[in-house]
Steps between C-alpha positions, in 0.01 A plus 500: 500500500837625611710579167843455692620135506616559921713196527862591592467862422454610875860701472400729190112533678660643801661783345266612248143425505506334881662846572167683362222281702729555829416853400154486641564262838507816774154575346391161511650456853373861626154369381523181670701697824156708523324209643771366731811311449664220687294213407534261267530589079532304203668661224321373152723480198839582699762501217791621643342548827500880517156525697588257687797609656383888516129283693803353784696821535159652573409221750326253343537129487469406167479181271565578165394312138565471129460258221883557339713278742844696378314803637471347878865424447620834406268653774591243778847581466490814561685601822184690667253249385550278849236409659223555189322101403537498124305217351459420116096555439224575212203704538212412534610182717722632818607209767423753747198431761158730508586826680869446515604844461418857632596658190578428121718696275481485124714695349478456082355187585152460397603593149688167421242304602250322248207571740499794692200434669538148627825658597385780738263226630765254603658847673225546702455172584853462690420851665386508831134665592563882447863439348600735186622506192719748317525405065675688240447543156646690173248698379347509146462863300775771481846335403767493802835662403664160430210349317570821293824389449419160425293604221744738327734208519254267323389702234840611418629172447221308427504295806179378633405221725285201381209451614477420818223308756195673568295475865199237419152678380387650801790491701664836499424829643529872435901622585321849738401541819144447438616142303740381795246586777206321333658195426611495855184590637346242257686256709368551778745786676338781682626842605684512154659824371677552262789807412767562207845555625830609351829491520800563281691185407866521473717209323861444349461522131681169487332327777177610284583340208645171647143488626369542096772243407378230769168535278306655791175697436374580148817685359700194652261260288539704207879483547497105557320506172702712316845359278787649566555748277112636630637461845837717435279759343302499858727569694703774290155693505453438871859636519432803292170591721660450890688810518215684464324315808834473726518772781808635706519173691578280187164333516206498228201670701138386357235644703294214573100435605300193652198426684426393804205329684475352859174306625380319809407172546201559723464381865317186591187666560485738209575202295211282662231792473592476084444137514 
């Protein structure tokens, strides 16, 4: 359902949009830190492998996936990415064994995939007996800053994406904290909670828009689809709103908000009383 096409884009995803998501790994981390760290952790969805590195500077010994192969590249040669396993993988089929891992990380993952739920399943099937999860998720209602943005962009120049893939009937969720924790606890997580957090994002104007150029989220699709004399009149309106977001450092500042949910995968006992 992803709207970017990800294949050799990896450079442009780092510094703009991959730069957003690795806005929310020390929650995700301090989440998964709570329970104890020093095990084993799979990182779902790495991209450039922002998680994952932060998950071995913190201790952990991680394996890392994601379905773009260009993206294991980029994030494999990375000079502190030694010692992470990056393997090419899909959800919902993982080549991992039952209970594999002590923790899972899914940072902006579960939102790419078709089927959420058989999804978080396959996660807590490779997660040891009280292992955890930690998932993040953009969340639906007010407009963030850039969406905001994006939208005054649009509807001055008349730039809108097409329509894009929908989740199947019955396969999405509500974007809150009530909508990530029940889907999670509808897979069979316990101990879930579930918390907004935010942070202020901070990104090179131009690093931004190489990300919108690379065709990466839904302003990046509506670019793509645009012709060029559209895609000239983007960017002179994105250039005419920046100033107004840059700060002292030189950097556009959007103040940014996501949600976060952790669950347990319960212990053998717990899980043979529900059987």
């Amino acid at each position: 359902m992803a709207f970017a096409e990800w294949a050799g884009i990896s450079a442009p995803y780092d510094r703009s949009f991959g730069a957003l998501c690795a806005c929310a790994v020390p929650e995700v981390l301090c989440e998964l830190n709570a329970q104890g760290s020093g095990g084993r952790l799979l990182d779902v969805g790495t991209g450039t492998g922002s998680v994952a590195i932060a998950a071995v500077r913190a201790g952990w010994q991680v394996d890392a996936f994601d379905a773009e192969q260009s993206m294991i590249d980029f994030a494999m040669r990375r000079t502190d990415a030694a010692g992470i396993r990056f393997i090419t993988a899909t959800l919902p089929r993982l080549p991992y064994p039952d209970g594999a891992f002590d923790a899972v990380a899914a940072n902006f993952a579960i939102n790419h995939v078709d089927h959420p739920r058989e999804g978080l399943a396959e996660l807590r099937r490779v997660l040891r007996p009280s292992g955890h999860l930690a998932a993040t998720v953009w969340p639906w209602g007010a407009p963030s800053a850039t969406a905001v943005l994006w939208r005054e962009i649009q509807d001055e120049t008349g730039a809108y994406p097409p329509p894009g893939n929908r989740l199947p009937a019955g396969s999405d969720f509500d974007r809150s904290e009530a909508g990530l924790a029940g889907v999670l606890e509808e897979c069979g997580f316990v101990d879930v909670r579930a918390r907004r957090i935010e942070f202020e994002w901070r990104v090179d104007a131009d690093a931004l828009w190489s990300g919108v150029e690379a065709g990466i989220a839904l302003i990046g699709y509506a670019y793509r689809a645009a012709d060029a004399a559209t895609r000239v009149a983007m960017r002179a309106a994105y250039d005419a709103r920046t100033p107004a977001l840059t700060g002292a450092d030189g950097l556009l500042h959007f103040p940014q908000a996501a949600v976060l949910a952790s669950g347990t995968k319960a212990a053998l006992a717990e899980a043979s009383v529900d059987r």
